[in-house]
C-alpha positions in Angstrom: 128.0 22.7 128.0 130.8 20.0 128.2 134.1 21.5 129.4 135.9 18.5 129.0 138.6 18.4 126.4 141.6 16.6 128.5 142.6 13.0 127.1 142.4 9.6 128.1 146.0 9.6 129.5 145.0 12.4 131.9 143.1 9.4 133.8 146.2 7.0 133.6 144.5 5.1 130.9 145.4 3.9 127.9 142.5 3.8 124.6 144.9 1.7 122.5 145.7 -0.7 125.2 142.0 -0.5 125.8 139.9 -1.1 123.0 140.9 -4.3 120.4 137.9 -3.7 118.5 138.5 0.2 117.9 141.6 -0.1 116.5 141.4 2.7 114.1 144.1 3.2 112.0 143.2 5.8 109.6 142.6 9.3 111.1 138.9 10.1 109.2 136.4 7.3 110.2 133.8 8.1 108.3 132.3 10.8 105.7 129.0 11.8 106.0 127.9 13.9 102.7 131.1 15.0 102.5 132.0 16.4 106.0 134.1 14.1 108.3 134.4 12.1 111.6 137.9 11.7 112.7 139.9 9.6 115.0 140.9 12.2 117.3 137.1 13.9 117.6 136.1 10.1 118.0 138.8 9.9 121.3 137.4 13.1 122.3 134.1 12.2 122.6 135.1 9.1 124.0 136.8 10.9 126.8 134.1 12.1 127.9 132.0 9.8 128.3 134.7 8.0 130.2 135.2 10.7 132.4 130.9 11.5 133.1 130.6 7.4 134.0 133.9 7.5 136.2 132.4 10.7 138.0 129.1 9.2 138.4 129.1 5.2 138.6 132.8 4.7 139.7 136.0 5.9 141.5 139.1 6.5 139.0 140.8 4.0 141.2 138.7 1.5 141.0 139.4 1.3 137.2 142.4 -0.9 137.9 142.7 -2.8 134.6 142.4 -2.0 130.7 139.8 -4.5 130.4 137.9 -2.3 132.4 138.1 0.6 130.4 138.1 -1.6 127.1 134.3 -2.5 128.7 133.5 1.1 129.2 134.3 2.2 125.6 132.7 -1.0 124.2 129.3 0.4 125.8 130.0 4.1 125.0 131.2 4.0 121.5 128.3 2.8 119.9 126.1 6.0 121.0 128.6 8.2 120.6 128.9 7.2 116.6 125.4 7.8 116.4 125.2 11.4 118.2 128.7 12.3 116.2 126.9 11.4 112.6 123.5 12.8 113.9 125.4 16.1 114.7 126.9 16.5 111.5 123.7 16.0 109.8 122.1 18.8 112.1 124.8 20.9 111.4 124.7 20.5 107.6 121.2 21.6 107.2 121.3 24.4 109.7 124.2 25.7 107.5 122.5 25.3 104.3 119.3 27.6 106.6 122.2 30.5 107.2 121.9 29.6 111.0 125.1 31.2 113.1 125.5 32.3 116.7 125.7 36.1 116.8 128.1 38.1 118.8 125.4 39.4 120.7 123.9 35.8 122.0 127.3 34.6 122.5 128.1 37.1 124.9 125.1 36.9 126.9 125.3 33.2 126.9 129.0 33.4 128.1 127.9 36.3 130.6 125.2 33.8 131.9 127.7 31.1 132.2 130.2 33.0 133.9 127.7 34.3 136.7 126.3 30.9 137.1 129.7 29.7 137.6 131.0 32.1 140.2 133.4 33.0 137.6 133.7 37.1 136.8 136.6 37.5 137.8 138.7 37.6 134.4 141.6 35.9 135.5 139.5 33.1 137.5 137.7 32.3 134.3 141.0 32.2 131.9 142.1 29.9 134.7 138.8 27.7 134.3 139.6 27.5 130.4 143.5 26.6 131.1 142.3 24.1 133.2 139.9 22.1 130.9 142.3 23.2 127.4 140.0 25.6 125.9 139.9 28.8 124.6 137.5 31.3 124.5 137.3 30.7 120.5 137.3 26.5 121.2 134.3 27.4 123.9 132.6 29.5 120.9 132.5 26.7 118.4 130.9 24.3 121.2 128.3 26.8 121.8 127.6 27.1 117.9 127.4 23.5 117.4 124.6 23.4 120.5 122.6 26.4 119.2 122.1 25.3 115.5 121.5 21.4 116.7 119.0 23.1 118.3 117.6 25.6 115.9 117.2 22.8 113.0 115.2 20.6 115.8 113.1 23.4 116.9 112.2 25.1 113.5 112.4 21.3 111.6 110.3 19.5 114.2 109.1 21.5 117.6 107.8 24.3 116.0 105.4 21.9 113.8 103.9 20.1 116.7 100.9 21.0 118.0 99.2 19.3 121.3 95.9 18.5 121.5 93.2 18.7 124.7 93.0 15.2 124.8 96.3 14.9 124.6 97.1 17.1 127.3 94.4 15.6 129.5 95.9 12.1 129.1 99.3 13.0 130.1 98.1 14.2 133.4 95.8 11.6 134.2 98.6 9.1 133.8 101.3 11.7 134.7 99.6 13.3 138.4 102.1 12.6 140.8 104.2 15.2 138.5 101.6 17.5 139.3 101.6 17.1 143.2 102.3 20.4 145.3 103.8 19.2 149.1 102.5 19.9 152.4 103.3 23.2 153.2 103.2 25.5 156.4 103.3 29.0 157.3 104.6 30.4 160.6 105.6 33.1 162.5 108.0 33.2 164.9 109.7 35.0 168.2 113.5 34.2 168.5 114.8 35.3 171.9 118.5 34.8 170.6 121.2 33.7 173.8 124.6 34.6 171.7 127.2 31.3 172.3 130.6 32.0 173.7 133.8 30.3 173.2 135.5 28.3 175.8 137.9 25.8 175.0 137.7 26.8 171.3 134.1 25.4 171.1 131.4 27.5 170.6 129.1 27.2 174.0 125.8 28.6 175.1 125.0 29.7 178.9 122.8 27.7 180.8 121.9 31.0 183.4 121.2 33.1 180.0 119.5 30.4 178.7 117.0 29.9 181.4 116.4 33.9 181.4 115.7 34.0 178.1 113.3 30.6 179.0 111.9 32.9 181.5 111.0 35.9 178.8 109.4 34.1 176.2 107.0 32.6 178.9 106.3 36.4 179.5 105.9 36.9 176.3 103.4 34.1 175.7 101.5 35.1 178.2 100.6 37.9 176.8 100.2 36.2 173.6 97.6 34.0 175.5 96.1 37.2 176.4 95.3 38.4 172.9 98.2 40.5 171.9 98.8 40.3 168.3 101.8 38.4 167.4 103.0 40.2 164.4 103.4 42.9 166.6 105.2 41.4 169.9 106.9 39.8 167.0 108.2 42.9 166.1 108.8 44.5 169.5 110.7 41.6 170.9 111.8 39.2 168.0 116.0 39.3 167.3 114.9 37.2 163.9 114.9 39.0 160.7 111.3 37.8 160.6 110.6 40.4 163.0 110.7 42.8 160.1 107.6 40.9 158.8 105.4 40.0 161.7 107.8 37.3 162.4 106.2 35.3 159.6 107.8 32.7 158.0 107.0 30.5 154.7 104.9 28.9 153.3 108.0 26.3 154.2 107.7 22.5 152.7 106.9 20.6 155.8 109.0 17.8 154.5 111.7 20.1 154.4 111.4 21.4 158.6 112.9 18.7 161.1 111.0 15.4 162.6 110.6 17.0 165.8 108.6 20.3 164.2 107.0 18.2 162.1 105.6 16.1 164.9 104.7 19.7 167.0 102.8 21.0 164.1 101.2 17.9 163.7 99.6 17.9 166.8 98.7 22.5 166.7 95.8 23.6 165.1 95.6 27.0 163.3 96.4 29.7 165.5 97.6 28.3 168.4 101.1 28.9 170.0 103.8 26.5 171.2 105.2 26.3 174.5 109.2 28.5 174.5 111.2 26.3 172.0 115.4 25.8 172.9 117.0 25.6 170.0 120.7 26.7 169.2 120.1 30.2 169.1 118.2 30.6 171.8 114.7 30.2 172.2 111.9 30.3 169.9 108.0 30.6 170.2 105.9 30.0 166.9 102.4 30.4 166.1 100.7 27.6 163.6 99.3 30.4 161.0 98.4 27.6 158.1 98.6 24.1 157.3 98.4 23.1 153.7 98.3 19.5 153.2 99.6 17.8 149.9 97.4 18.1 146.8 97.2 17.1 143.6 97.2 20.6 141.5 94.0 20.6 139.3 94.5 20.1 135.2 93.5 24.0 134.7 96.1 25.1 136.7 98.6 23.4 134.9 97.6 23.0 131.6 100.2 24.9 130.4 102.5 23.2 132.3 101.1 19.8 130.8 101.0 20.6 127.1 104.8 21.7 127.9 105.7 18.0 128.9 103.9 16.4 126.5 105.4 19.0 123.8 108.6 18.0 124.7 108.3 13.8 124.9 106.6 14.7 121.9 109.2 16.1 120.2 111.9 13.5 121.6 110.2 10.8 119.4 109.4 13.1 116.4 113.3 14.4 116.3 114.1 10.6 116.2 112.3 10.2 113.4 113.5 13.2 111.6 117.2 12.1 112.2 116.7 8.6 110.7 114.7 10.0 107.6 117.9 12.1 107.4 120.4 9.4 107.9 118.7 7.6 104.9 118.8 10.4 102.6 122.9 10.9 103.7 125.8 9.6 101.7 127.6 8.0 105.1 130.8 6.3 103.7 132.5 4.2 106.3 136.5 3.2 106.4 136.3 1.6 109.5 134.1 -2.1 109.3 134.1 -2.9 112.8 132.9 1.2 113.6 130.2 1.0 110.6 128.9 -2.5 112.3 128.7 -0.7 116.2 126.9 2.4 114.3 124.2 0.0 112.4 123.7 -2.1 115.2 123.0 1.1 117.5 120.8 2.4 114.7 119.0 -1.3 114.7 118.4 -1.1 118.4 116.9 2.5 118.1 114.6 1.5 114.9 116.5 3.6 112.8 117.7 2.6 109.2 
């Protein structure tokens, strides 16, 4: 969901000073069977757009010109016509299909959003709305739009595909790497942990302590060496949660673990036990319990997974098509020339009509 509603001006930037060829001097743009674009839902769109490519390919301050911005709308707006006239057509049908956003799936949706956004707190997320310019009611109408877009392509155009075995098998012979599980490891550890103390207002570990607990987990590897069972010195002696577990730990991506235990385990076999380990906790012994090395998952073990993907680059090109069989059965009336030329030309590029 797109939380952005604030204007142009909030960047310092001027749309008028910035774009000569999107001088649009009537407020609706254009009709599309009936229903209407206008200037101001144009600007808003265009806003951002502006905003997602500042955040992403450039600083705010490096904008330093309206030629700059005038470049960034002339590559924006044509899209953007495109998506705005697409959407009304989307919307038009899934109202004449008595599609509407219940209480009940609004709620959860906002509930969702709310947790995923660290924001439950009721006045942090009336401050999150302030913020962007939204209501609760402007954040319901966004959600609509989004849910019956998606409805119409779903029940229109996903729900009538249907993937063939071949099909699937083709995408993941051309598509494997997709398919590829890392090099993994499982461990378990002993942490002998030497709590840091502050001197000088930096955190600092003892040498003396250090070296005793050096000293214990040689003991404790001995008997290791000896044929004591791990998990259960692991348990005894370990001050890692781990402990609670045998001291196991993973299966852990081993491009994920450090150079240094990556080089270690390179060199252990399964089973055996490192020499004691400083680290800034303390000091650590682990035992190598697996090594997984990277593989290519078989097609049966992701053949739902495949038919998934292709479903869905599938239904990318089919909703394409749907969208310009719709556009050529719309009534689009223009009263802007140099918007209508951007919008065909986009359309052109797409092989639309």
């Amino acid at each position: 969901m797109n939380w952005t509603r604030t204007g142009i001006a909030a960047l310092g930037l001027s749309v008028a000073a910035a774009t000569a060829q999107a001088q649009m001097i009537e407020r609706v743009l254009v009709k599309v069977n009936g229903d209407i674009l206008t200037q101001t839902e144009l600007e808003e769109r265009q806003t951002a757009a502006i905003r997602a490519r500042l955040g992403r390919d450039l600083k705010p301050e490096t904008v330093k010109s309206d030629q700059e911005l005038k470049k960034a709308l002339d590559e924006v707006t044509p899209q953007l016509l495109v998506d705005a006239i697409d959407e009304l057509l989307l919307l038009q049908m899934g109202k004449e299909k008595g599609y509407h956003l219940t209480d009940e799936q609004f709620k959860a949706w906002l509930d969702n959003l709310r947790k995923e956004q660290n924001l439950t707190d009721d006045k942090r997320f009336q401050d999150a709305l302030k913020q962007e310019g939204m209501t609760v009611e402007d954040l319901r109408k966004n959600v609509e739009k989004n849910f019956m877009v998606s409805q119409v392509q779903r029940d229109e155009v996903g729900s009538k595909l249907s993937i063939t075995e071949e099909e699937a098998r083709q995408y993941y012979g051309l598509h494997k790497d997709e398919f590829a599980e890392p090099a993994s490891v499982t461990l378990r550890e002993i942490l002998l942990e030497v709590p840091a103390t502050n001197q000088g207002g930096q955190p600092s570990i003892s040498v003396a302590k250090q070296n005793d607990a050096e000293q214990q987990a040689e003991a404790l590897r001995t008997r290791l060496l000896a044929g004591e069972d791990f998990a259960k010195v692991a348990a005894e002696a370990s001050a890692s949660p781990s402990k609670a577990n045998g001291g196991l730990i993973g299966p852990i991506n081993l491009a994920e673990v450090s150079v240094s235990l990556q080089e270690m385990i390179g060199k252990m076999k399964p089973g055996e036990i490192t020499k004691p380990i400083r680290t800034s906790r303390g000091v650590q012994i682990l035992k190598l319990e697996t090594i997984k090395p990277a593989s290519i998952q078989p097609f049966e073990a992701v053949r739902d997974l495949v038919a998934d993907k292709v479903h869905d680059a599938r239904q990318q090109t089919e909703v394409r098509k749907f969208l310009a069989r719709m556009r050529g059965q719309a009534l689009i009336e223009w009263k802007n020339e140099e918007l209508k030329k951007l919008y065909e030309r986009q359309v052109a590029a797409e092989g639309g009509h």
